[in-house]
C-alpha positions as CSV (number, residue, x, y, z in Angstrom):
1,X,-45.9,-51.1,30.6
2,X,-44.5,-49.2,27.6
3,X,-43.0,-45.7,28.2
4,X,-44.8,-42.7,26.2
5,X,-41.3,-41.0,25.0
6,X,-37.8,-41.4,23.8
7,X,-35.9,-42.9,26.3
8,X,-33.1,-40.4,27.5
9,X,-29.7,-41.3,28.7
10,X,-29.8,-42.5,31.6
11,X,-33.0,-44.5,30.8
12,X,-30.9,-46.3,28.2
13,X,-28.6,-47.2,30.5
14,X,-30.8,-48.9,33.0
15,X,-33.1,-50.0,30.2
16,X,-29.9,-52.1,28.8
17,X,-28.2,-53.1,31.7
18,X,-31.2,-55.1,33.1
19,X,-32.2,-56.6,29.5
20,X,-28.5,-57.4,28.3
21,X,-27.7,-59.1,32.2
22,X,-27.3,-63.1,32.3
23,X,-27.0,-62.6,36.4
24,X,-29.4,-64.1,38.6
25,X,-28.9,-60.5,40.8
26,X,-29.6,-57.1,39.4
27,X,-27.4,-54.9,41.3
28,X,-28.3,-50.9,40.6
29,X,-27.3,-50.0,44.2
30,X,-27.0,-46.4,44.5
31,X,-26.6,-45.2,40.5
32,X,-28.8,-41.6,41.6
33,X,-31.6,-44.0,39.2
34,X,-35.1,-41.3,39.6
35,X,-38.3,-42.1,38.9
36,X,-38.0,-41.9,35.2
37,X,-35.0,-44.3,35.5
38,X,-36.7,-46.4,37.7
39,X,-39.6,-46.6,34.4
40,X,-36.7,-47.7,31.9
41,X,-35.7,-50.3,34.3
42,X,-39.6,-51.6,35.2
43,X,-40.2,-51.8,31.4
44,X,-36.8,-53.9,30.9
45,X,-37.4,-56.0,33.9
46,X,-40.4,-57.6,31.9
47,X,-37.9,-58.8,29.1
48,X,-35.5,-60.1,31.5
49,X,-36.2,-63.5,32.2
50,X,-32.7,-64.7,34.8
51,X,-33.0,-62.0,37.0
52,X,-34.3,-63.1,40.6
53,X,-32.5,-60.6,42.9
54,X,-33.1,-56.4,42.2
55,X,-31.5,-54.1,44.6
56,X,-32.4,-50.5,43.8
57,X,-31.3,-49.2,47.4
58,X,-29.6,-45.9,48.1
59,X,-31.6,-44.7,44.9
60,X,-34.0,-41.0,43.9
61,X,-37.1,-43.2,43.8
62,X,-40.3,-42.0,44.5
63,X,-44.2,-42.7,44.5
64,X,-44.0,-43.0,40.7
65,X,-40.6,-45.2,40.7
66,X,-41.7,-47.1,42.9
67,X,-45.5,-47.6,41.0
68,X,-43.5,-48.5,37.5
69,X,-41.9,-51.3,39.2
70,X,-45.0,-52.6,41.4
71,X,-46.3,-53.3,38.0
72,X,-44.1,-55.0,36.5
73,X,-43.9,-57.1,39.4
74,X,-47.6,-58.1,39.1
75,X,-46.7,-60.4,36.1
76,X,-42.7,-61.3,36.8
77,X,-42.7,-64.7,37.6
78,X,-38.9,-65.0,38.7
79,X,-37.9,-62.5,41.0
80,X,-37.8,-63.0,44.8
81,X,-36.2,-60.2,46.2
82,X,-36.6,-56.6,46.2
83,X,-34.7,-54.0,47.9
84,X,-35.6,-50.5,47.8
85,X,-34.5,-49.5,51.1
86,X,-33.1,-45.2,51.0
87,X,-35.5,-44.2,48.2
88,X,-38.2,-41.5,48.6
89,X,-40.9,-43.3,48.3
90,X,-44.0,-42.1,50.2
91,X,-47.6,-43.9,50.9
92,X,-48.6,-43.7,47.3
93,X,-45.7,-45.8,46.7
94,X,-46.0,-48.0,49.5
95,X,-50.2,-48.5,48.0
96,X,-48.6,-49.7,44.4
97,X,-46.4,-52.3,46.0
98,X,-49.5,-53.3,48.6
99,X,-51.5,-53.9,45.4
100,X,-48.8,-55.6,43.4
101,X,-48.4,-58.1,46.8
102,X,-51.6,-59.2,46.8
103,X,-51.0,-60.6,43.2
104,X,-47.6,-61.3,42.8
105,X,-46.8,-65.0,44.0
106,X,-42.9,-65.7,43.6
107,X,-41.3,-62.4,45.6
108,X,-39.9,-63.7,49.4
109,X,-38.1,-60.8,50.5
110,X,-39.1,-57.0,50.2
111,X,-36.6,-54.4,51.7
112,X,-38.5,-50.7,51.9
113,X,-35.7,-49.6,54.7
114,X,-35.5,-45.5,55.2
115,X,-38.2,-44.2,52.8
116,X,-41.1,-42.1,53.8
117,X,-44.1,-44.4,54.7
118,X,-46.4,-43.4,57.2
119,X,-49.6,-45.2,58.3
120,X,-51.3,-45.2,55.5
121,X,-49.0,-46.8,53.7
122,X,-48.3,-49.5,56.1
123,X,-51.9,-50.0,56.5
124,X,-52.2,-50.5,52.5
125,X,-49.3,-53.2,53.2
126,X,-51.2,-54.9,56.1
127,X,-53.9,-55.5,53.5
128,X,-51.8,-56.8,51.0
129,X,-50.6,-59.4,53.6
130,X,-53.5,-60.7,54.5
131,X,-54.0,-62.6,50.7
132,X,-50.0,-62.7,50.1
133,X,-48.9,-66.3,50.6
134,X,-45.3,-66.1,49.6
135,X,-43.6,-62.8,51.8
136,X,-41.6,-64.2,53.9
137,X,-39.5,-61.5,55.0
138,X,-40.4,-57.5,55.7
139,X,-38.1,-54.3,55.8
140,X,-40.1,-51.4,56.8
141,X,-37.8,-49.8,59.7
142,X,-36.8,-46.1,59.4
143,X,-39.6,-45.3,58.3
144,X,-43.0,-43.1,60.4
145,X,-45.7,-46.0,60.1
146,X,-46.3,-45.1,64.2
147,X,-48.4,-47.0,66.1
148,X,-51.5,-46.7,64.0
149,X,-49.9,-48.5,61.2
150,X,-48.1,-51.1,63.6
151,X,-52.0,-52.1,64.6
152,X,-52.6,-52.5,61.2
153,X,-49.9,-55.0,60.6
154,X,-50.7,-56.5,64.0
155,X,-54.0,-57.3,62.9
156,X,-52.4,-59.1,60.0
157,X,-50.6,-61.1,61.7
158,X,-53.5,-62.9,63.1
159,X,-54.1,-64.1,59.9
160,X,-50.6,-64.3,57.7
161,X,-49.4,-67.5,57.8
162,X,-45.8,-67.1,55.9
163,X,-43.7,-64.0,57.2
164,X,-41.0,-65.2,59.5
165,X,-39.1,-61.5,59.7
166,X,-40.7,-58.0,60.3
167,X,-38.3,-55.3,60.9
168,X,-40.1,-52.4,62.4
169,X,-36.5,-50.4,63.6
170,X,-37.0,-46.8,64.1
171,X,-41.0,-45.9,63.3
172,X,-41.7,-44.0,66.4
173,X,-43.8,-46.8,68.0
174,X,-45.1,-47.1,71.2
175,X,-45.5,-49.7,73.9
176,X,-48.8,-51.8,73.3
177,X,-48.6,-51.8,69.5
178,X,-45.2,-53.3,69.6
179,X,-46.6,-55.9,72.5
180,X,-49.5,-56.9,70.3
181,X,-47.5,-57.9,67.5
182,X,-45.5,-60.3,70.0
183,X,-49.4,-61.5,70.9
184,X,-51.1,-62.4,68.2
185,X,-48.1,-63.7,65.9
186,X,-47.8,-67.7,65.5
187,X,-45.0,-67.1,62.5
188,X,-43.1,-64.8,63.6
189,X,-39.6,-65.8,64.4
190,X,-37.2,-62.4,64.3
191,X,-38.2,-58.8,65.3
192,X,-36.4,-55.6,65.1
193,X,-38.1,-52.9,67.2
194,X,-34.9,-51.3,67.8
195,X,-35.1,-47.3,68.1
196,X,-38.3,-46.7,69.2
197,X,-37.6,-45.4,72.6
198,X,-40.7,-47.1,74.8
199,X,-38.9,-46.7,77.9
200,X,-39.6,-49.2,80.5
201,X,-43.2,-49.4,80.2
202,X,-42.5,-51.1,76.6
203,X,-40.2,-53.3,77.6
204,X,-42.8,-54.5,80.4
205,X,-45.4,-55.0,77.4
206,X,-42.4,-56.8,75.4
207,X,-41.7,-59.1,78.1
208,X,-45.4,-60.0,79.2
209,X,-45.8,-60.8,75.2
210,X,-42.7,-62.9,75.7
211,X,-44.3,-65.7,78.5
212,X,-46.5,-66.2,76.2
213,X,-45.2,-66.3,72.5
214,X,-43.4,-69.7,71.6
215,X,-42.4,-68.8,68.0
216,X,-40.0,-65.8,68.1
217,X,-36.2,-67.0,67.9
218,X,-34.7,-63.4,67.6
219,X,-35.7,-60.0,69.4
220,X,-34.1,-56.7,69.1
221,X,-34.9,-54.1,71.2
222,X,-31.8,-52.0,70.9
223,X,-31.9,-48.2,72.3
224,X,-35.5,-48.2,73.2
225,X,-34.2,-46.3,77.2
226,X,-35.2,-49.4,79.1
227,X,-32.8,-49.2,81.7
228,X,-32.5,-51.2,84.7
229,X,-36.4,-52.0,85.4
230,X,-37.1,-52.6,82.0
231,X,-33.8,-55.4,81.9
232,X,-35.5,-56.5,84.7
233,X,-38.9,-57.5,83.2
234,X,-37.2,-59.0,80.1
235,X,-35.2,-61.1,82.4
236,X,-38.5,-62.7,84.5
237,X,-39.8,-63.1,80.9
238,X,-36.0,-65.0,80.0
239,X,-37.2,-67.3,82.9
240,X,-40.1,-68.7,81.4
241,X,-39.5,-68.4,77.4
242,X,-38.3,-71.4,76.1
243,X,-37.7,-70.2,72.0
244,X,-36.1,-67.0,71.9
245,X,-32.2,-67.7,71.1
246,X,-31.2,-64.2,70.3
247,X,-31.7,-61.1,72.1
248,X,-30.1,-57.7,71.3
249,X,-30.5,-54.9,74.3
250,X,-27.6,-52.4,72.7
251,X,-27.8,-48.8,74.4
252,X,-30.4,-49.5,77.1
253,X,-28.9,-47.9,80.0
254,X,-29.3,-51.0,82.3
255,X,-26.2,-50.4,85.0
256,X,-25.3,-53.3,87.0
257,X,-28.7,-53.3,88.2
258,X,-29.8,-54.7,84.6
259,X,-27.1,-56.8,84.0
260,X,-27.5,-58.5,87.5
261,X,-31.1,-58.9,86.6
262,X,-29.9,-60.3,83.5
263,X,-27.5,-63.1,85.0
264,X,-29.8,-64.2,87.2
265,X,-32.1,-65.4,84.6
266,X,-29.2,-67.0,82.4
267,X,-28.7,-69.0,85.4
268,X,-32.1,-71.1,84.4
269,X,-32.5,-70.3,81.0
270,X,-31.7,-73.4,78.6
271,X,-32.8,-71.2,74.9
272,X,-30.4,-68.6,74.7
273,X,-27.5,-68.4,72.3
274,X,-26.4,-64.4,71.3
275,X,-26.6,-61.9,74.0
276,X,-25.9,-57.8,73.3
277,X,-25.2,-55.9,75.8
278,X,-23.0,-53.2,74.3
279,X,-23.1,-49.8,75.4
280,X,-24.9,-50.4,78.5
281,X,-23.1,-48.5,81.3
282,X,-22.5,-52.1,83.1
283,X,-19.4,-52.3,85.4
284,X,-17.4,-54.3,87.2
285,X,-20.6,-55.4,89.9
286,X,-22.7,-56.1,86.6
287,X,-20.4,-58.2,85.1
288,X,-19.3,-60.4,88.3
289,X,-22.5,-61.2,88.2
290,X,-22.8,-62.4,84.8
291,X,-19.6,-64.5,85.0
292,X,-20.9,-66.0,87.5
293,X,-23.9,-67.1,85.6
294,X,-21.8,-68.2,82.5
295,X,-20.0,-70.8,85.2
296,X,-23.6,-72.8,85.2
297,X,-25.3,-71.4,82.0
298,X,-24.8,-74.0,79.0
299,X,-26.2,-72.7,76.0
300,X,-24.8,-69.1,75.6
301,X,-22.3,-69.3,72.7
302,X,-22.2,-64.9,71.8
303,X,-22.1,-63.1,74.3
304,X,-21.0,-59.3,74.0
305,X,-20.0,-56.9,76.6
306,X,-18.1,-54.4,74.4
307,X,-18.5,-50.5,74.7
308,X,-19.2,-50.9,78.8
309,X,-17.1,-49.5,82.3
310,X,-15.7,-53.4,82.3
311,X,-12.2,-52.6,84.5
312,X,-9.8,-55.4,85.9
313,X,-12.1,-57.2,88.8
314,X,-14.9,-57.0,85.8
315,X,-12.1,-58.8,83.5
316,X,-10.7,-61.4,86.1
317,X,-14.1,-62.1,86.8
318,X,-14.9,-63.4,83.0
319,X,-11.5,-64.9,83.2
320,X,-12.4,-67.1,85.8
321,X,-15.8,-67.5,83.8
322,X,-13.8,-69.0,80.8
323,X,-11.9,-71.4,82.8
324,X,-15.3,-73.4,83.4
325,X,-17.5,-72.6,80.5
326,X,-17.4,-74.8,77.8
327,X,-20.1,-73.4,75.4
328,X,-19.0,-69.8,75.1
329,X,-17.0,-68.9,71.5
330,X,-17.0,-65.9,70.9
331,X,-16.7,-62.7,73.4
332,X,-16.2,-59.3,72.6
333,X,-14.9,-56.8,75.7
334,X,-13.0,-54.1,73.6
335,X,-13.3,-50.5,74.4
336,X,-14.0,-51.3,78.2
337,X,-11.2,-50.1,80.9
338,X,-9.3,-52.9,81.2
339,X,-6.0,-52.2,82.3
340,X,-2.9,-54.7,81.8
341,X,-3.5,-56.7,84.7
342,X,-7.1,-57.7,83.3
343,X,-6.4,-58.4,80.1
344,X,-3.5,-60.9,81.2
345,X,-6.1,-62.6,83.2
346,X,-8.4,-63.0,80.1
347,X,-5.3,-64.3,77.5
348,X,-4.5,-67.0,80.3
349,X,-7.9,-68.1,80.6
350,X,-7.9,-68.1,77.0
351,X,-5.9,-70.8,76.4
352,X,-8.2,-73.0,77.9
353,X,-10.1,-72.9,74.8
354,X,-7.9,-71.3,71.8
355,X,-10.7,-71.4,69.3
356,X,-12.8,-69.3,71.3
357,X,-13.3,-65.7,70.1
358,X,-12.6,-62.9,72.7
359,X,-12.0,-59.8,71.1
360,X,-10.0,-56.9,73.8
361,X,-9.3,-54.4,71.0
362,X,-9.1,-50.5,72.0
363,X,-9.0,-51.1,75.8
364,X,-9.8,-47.0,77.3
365,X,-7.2,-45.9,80.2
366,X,-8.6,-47.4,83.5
367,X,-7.5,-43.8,84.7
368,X,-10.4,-42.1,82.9
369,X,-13.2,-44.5,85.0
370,X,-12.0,-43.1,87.8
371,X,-12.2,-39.7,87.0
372,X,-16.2,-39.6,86.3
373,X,-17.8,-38.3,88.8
374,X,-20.4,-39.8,91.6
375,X,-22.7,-37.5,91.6
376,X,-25.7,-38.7,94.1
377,X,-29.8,-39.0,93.4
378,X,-32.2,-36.5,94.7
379,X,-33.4,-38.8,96.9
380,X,-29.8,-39.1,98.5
381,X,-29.3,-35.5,98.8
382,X,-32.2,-35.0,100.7
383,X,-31.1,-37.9,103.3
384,X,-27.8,-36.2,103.6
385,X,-29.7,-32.7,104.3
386,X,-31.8,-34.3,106.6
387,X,-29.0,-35.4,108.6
388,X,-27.6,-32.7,108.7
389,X,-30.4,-30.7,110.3
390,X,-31.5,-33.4,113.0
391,X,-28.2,-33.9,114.6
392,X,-27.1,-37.7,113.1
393,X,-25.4,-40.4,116.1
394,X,-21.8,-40.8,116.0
395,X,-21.4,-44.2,115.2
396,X,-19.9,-46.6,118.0
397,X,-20.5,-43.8,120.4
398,X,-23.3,-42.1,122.9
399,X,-23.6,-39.5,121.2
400,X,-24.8,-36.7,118.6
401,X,-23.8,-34.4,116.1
402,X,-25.4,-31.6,117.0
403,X,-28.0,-30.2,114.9
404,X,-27.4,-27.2,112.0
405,X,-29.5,-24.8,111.4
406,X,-31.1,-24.7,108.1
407,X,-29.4,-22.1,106.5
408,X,-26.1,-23.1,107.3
409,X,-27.0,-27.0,106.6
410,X,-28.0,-25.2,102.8
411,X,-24.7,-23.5,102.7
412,X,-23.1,-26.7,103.2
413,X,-25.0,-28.6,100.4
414,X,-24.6,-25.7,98.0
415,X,-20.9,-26.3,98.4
416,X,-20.6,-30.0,98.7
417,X,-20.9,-32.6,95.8
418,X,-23.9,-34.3,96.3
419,X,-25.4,-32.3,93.2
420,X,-27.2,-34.1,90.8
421,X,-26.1,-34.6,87.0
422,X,-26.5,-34.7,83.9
423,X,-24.3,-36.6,80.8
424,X,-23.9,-37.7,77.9
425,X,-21.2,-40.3,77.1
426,X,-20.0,-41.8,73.9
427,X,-17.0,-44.6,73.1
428,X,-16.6,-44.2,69.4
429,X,-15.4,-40.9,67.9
430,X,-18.2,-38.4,67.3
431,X,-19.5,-35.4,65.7
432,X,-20.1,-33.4,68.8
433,X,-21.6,-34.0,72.4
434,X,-24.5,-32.0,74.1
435,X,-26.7,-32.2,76.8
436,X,-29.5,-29.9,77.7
437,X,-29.9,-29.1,81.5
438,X,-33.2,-30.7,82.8
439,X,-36.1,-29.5,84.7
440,X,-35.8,-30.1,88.1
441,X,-38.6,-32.2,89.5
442,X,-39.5,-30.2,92.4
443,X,-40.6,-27.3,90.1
444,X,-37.1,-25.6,91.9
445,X,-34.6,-23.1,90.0
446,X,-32.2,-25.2,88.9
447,X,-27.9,-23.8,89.3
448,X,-25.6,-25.4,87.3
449,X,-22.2,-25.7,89.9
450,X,-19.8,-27.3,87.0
451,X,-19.2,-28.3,83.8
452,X,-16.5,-31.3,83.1
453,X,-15.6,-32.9,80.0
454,X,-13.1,-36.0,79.7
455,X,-11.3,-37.3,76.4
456,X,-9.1,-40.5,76.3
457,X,-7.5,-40.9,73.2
458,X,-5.6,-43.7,71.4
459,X,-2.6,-41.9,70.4
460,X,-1.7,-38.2,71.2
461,X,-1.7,-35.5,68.3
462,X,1.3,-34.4,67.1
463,X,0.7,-30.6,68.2
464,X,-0.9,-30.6,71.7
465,X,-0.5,-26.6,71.7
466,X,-3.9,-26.4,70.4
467,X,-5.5,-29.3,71.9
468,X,-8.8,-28.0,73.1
469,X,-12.5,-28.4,73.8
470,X,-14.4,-26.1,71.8
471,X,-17.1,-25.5,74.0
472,X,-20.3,-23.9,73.2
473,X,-23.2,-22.4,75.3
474,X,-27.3,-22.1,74.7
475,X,-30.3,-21.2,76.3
476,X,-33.9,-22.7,76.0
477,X,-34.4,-20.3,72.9
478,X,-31.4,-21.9,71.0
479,X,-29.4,-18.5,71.4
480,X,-25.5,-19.0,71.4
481,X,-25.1,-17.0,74.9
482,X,-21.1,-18.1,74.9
483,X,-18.1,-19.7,73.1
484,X,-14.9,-20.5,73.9
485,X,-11.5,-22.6,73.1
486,X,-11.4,-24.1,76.6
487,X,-7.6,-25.8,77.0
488,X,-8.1,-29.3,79.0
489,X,-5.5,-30.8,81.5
490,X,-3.8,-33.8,80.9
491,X,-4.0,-35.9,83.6
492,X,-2.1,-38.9,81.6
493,X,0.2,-39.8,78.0
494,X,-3.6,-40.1,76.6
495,X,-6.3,-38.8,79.0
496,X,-7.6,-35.0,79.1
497,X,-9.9,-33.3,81.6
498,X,-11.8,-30.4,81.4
499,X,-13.2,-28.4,84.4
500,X,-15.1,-25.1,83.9
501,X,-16.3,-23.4,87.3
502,X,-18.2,-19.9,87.8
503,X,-15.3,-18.4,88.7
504,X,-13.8,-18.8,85.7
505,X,-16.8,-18.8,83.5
506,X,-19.2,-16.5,84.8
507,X,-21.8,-17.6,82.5
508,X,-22.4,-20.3,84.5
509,X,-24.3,-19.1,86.5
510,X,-27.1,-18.0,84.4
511,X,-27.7,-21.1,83.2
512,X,-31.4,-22.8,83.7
513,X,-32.8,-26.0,82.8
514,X,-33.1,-26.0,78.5
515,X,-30.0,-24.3,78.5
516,X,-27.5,-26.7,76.1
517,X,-24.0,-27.1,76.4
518,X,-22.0,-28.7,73.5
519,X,-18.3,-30.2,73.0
520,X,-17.8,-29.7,69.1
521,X,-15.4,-32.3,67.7
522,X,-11.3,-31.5,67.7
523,X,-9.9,-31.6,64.3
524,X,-7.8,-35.0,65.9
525,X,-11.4,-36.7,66.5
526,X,-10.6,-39.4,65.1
527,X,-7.6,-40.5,67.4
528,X,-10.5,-40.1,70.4
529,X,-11.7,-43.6,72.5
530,X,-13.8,-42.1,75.0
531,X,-15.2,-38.8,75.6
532,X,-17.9,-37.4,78.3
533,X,-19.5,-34.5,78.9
534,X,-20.9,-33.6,82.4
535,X,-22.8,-30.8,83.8
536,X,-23.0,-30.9,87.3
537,X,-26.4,-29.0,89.0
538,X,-28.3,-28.7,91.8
C-alpha cells in the first residue's frame, strides 16, 4: 500500500515510530490515531520487520483504518497479535480483517473489543475462520453481533480446529445461540458470555451444553440474571462435567438458594479450581452451606465471596471451613458485613495456613443488614389475607380467630408490611441509583406505601450539615414530577437512613408502575461502601 498524498503530521509520527522501533511490541494505545493515521502506520508496518505485537486500542479507527491495516497484514509475516479493541470500526471493517484472516498465517491473537460490529460482520469473520489455521484467540465482546452472528460463528466451530478462546461478553445474545456454541465446539477451552442477560432459561441451555462438552476449562457467565434456578442448573451440570476448572457467576442474583445449590455440587465435583460469586446477594444460610462443602471439597483453590450480605455466623462458618481445608489459597470476603467478632474468627483460623490469601478489606456496618427491609412475595401476601378472612386456629389451642370481613382484612394489609418491593443495591461508590416501579402481575393499580434509601460510609464528611439524598421523581413519560434535598437519619458514626412516607411527600401517592425514582450521588460519594434504594408498593 502506498499512500496517494503528503503525509501530514500526525501521519509522520506514526509512520516513524513503527519504522524507527527495534521492539518486538508496537504500543500506540490510545494516541487519538484516525483512519488516516491508522494508513501511515499500515504502510510503515510493511517496513518493520521486529515488530510481533501492535496494540492500537482506545483509538478513532474506523472501517477504513481498520481496511489499511487488514492489508498490510495479508503479507506481514511476523506479527501475532492485534488489538483494536475501543475503535469505531463497523462491519466493513470487520469484512477487511475477515478477508485478511483467511490469508494471513502467523497472527494468534486478534482483540476487536467495544467497536461496532453487528452480524454481518461477525458472519464475515465466521467465514474467515473456517480456512484460518493459526487464530487461536478471539475478542469480539461489546460489540451487537446478536444471535444471528453468534450462529454464524457456531457453525464455525464445527469445523475450526485451532481457536481455544472466544469472548462474546456483552453482544446481546440469547439463550440457544450461546448453548450451541458449548455444542458443537471440540477446541474450545475459555468462554466469556458475560452480559448478555439470558435469564434462567440460558443458563438452563448453558448447563445442558455443559454434560456434554469435555473441552471447555473456563466459563463466564457473569450478570446474565440467572438467579437461584438458573445457579441451580449449572450446579446439576457441576455434577457431571469433569473439565471446567473455572467458573465466574458475578452479579447473578442467586440468594442462598443459589449458593446452596452451588455447595452441594462442590461436595462431588473433583474439576473445579476458581469460583466467583461476587455480588450475589448470598447470606449467611448461603454461605454455611458452602463452608460446609469446602470441609470435603479438595480441589477449590479461588474461591470469592466478596461484595455479598456475609455477617458473623456467615464468617465463623468459613472460619471453621479453613481449619479443615487444605487446598483453598486465596479468599476474598471484603465488603460483606462482617462485624468484629467474625473477622476474629477468620484471622484465627488463618493461621492455620499463613500463606493462604483471605482478603476482609472494607467490611460494611453489620448494622446496615439489619436495617433492609423483609418485604414478603405476592404469593405470601395472599396467604396472610387469606388467613385473615377464614378465621386461622390459634395454635396449641381449640380454637379460632374469628373471621374478618373483607374490607376490614384490606384495611389491615394496606397498613401492614407485607408489601412487595422493589431495589436496587450497589457496594461500590456510584453515579446514581434508580429503580422504576414495576407492573403489577395481576393487571392491579399499583400504590407505592414508601420509599427508603440506606448509605454506609467509610468515613464521615467533614460537614454533615448538608449530608443529603438528592432525590429525584419520574413518571412513565420521563417527566421530572418532583425534587428534593431529602436530609437522612443517622442511625450510626457511619450509617444513614432515609424514609420518605405520603405524609410527608404527597407525591407519593401518585406514583404508578414506570414511575422512576433516583438517588443522585452526594458530592462525598466517594467515602460511600454501601448504598440501597427501596421502594416499597403494593
Amino acid at each position: 500500500m502506498v499512500l496517494d498524498r503528503p503525509m501530514t503530521e500526525s501521519q509522520q509520527r506514526g509512520y516513524d515510530l513503527v519504522t524507527n522501533s527495534q521492539s518486538r511490541s508496537l504500543d500506540l494505545f490510545s494516541r487519538q490515531t484516525g483512519s488516516a493515521e491508522a494508513q501511515a502506520i499500515a504502510e510503515a508496518l510493511s517496513l518493520n520487520t521486529t515488530a510481533t505485537l501492535l496494540k492500537l486500542s482506545c483509538n478513532q479507527i474506523d472501517d477504513a483504518g481498520a481496511r489499511a491495516i487488514a492489508e498490510t497484514l495479508k503479507v506481514n509475516t511476523r506479527l501475532t497479535e492485534l488489538h483494536l479493541s475501543a475503535n469505531r470500526i463497523g462491519d466493513g471493517g470487520a469484512e477487511a480483517i475477515a478477508e485478511m484472516l483467511q490469508i494471513n498465517k502467523t497472527l494468534t491473537k486478534v482483540d476487536l473489543y467495544g467497536n461496532q460490529i453487528e452480524p454481518a460482520g461477525a458472519q464475515a469473520i465466521a467465514g474467515a475462520l473456517r480456512v484460518n489455521k493459526t487464530l487461536t484467540y478471539l475478542d469480539l465482546s461489546s460489540n451487537r453481533i446478536r444471535d444471528t452472528g453468534t450462529q454464524a460463528i457456531a457453525e464455525t466451530l464445527k469445523v475450526n480446529k485451532t481457536l481455544t478462546y472466544l469472548n462474546l461478553l456483552c453482544n446481546g445474545i440469547g439463550a440457544q445461540a450461546i448453548a450451541e456454541v458449548l455444542n458443537v465446539s471440540t477446541t474450545l477451552t475459555s468462554l466469556d458470555v458475560g452480559w448478555n442477560s439470558f435469564g434462567v432459561i440460558g443458563a438452563q441451555a448453558i448447563a445442558e451444553a455443559l454434560k456434554a462438552n469435555t473441552r471447555l476449562k473456563e466459563l463466564i457467565l457473569e450478570s446474565n440474571q440467572i438467579g437461584h434456578a438458573g445457579a441451580q442448573a449449572i450446579a446439576e451440570a457441576l455434577r457431571v462435567n469433569k473439565t471446567l476448572t473455572r467458573l465466574g457467576l458475578e452479579l447473578n442474583q442467586i440468594g442462598d438458594a443459589g449458593a446452596q445449590a452451588l455447595a452441594e455440587a462442590l461436595h462431588v465435583n473433583s474439576t473445579l479450581t476458581d469460583l466467583t460469586l461476587r455480588r450475589n446477594l448470598i447470606g449467611d444460610v448461603g454461605t454455611r452451606e458452602i463452608a460446609d462443602a469446602l470441609k470435603v471439597n479438595t480441589t477449590l483453590t479461588n474461591l470469592d465471596l466478596s461484595y455479598n450480605q456475609i455477617g458473623d455466623a456467615g464468617a465463623q462458618a468459613i472460619a471453621e471451613a479453613l481449619k479443615v481445608t487444605q487446598t483453598m489459597t486465596t479468599l476474598s470476603l471484603r465488603n460483606n458485613f462482617i462485624g468484629d467478632a467474625g473477622v476474629q474468627s477468620l484471622r484465627k483460623a488463618q493461621t492455620v495456613n499463613c500463606r493462604r490469601s483471605l482478603t476482609l478489606d472494607d467490611q460494611i456496618n453489620p448494622l446496615a443488614l439489619s436495617l433492609l427491609p423483609r418485604f414478603e412475595t405476592a404469593e405470601n401476601t395472599q396467604t396472610v389475607f387469606n388467613l385473615l378472612i377464614s378465621g386461622p386456629e390459634m395454635k396449641d389451642q381449640f380454637a379460632t380467630l374469628p373471621a374478618l370481613p373483607v374490607e376490614i382484612a384490606e384495611l389491615i394489609m394496606d397498613e401492614a408490611s407485607y408489601w412487595h418491593g422493589a431495589q436496587d443495591v450497589t457496594q461500590l461508590p456510584v453515579n446514581s441509583r434508580a429503580l422504576t416501579v414495576p407492573r403489577n402481575v395481576n393487571g392491579a393499580s399499583i400504590r407505592v406505601k414508601t420509599i427508603q434509601a440506606l448509605r454506609d460510609r467509610k468515613i464521615l464528611p467533614d460537614d454533615t450539615t448538608n449530608n443529603v439524598f438528592d432525590l429525584i421523581i419520574r413518571d412513565a413519560t420521563n417527566a421530572v414530577r418532583y425534587e428534593c434535598a431529602a436530609k437522612p437519619t443517622f442511625v450510626d458514626s457511619t450509617t444513614e437512613l432515609l424514609t420518605i412516607s405520603p405524609a410527608s411527600h404527597p407525591i407519593i401517592r401518585q406514583m404508578r408502575d414506570g414511575w422512576t425514582v433516583e438517588i443522585q450521588p452526594s458530592m462525598s460519594s466517594h467515602t460511600v461502601r454501601f448504598e440501597w434504594l427501596h421502594v416499597g408498593y403494593l
